[in-house]
C-alpha positions, 0 to 999 in steps of 0.5 A: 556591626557583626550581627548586621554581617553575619545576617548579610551573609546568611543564605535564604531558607528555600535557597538549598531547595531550589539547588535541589530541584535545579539539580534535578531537572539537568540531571532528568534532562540530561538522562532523557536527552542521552536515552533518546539519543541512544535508542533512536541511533540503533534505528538509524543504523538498522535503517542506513543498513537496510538502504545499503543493503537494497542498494546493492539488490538494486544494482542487481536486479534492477539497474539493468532497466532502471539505471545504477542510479535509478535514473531510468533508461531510455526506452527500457525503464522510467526513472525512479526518483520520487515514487517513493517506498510505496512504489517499491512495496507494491511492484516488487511485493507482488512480483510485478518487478523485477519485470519477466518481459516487456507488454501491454502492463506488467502482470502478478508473478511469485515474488522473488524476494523476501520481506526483508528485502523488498523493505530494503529495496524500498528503503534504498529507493525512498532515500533517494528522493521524498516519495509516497511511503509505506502506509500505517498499520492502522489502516490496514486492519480493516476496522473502517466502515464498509458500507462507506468504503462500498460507496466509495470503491462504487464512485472511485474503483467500479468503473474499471475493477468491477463493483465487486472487484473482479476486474475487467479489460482496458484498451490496448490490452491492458486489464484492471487486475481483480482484488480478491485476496490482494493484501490491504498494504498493496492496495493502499499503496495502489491508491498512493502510487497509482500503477499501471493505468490506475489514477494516483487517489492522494489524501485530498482525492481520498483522505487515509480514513476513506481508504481505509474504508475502501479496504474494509469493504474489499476485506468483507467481499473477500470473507462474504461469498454472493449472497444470489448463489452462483456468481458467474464470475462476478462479471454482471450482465456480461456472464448473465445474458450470455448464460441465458443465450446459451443455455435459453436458446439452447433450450428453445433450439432443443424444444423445437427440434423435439416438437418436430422429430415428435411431429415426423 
């Protein structure tokens, strides 16, 4: 009876082991759960930070038209719930906004405002409401396929920005700006938001890759001077056949007069 006792409560060989490893696995647990704890909260306080931050820049530098609460004024300036960080990065980093003076479209100035600040502008704004935000980094390096980007700037931008991104008129006043030397996040962020009078190209119109295809191709005219020589503007048949009006019949008109001054 006391072997059968002793023997009933006796623990099994791997019982140890197993407390072993169960104590390891909450101790890895539990230290994983608190380091990602601790490392995401100083990045939820910078972000908090930032936001209020570009609240108060928005208040002001940017209520007077767009409302305290970024409701729009009537009249003046739209509301700016659901443009996004986006919106924000590409007026306010190419000094579109804050805006000098009503017009046709608001026109490139000096930015008056730091990096830093342009990001909290965009972030007080994006916590407002969901919007387009800033776009990866890594589709901005211009690593992508520039014969593919080519065709697609050829199909989706010509029409208004010239093949070879030089710009063009609109009606009514307005002008597609040219892109030479615009910076790659400003341009994937025109594509998102679409501002001005330009269309918004959304992931199903333009997947990220293709623009990152667009952006390679405007990268490579920016590095890759015309391979004709001079390129009168980039301005295609327009600066073309006015050269040879000017100049051509210019040429005849001086022939002529010569022929007969030669002839008197």
């Amino acid at each position: 009876m006391a072997r059968r006792s002793r023997s009933a409560g006796r623990r099994h060989p791997l019982a140890t082991v197993a407390l072993i490893v169960i104590g390891l696995m909450s101790t890895g647990g539990a230290y994983a759960l608190f380091s990602s704890t601790a490392s995401a909260e100083p990045a939820s306080i910078h972000t908090q930070a930032s936001a209020d931050e570009g609240k108060k820049l928005f208040a002001a530098n940017c209520a007077t038209c767009h409302g305290l609460s970024a409701e729009g004024v009537d009249g003046v300036g739209p509301s700016l719930y659901g443009v996004g960080a986006a919106s924000v990065s590409f007026q306010v980093g190419t000094g579109r906004m804050p805006l000098a003076n009503q017009g046709p479209q608001a026109e490139q100035k000096p930015v008056q405002f730091t990096d830093e600040q342009v990001q909290s502008l965009a972030e007080y704004v994006a916590s407002l409401s969901p919007g387009p935000g800033i776009p990866d980094k890594k589709y901005l390096k211009g690593n992508g396929n520039a014969a593919t980007g080519a065709e697609l700037f050829r199909i989706n931008c010509a029409m208004c920005h010239n093949v070879a991104g030089a710009g063009g008129a609109l009606t009514e006043g307005k002008f597609a700006p040219a892109l030479s030397g615009v910076l790659p996040e400003h341009v994937y962020e025109a594509m998102v938001t679409g501002p001005q009078n330009m269309p918004v190209f959304n992931d199903k119109n333009l997947t990220p890759e293709q623009k990152a295809d667009i952006i390679t191709y405007l990268k490579y005219l920016d590095k890759n001077p015309s391979p004709g020589g001079f390129d009168l503007g980039n301005l295609g048949p327009v600066s073309e056949g006015l050269f040879i009006w000017i100049f051509g019949l210019g040429a005849v008109v001086g022939v002529t007069i010569w022929i007969a001054a030669k002839a008197n």
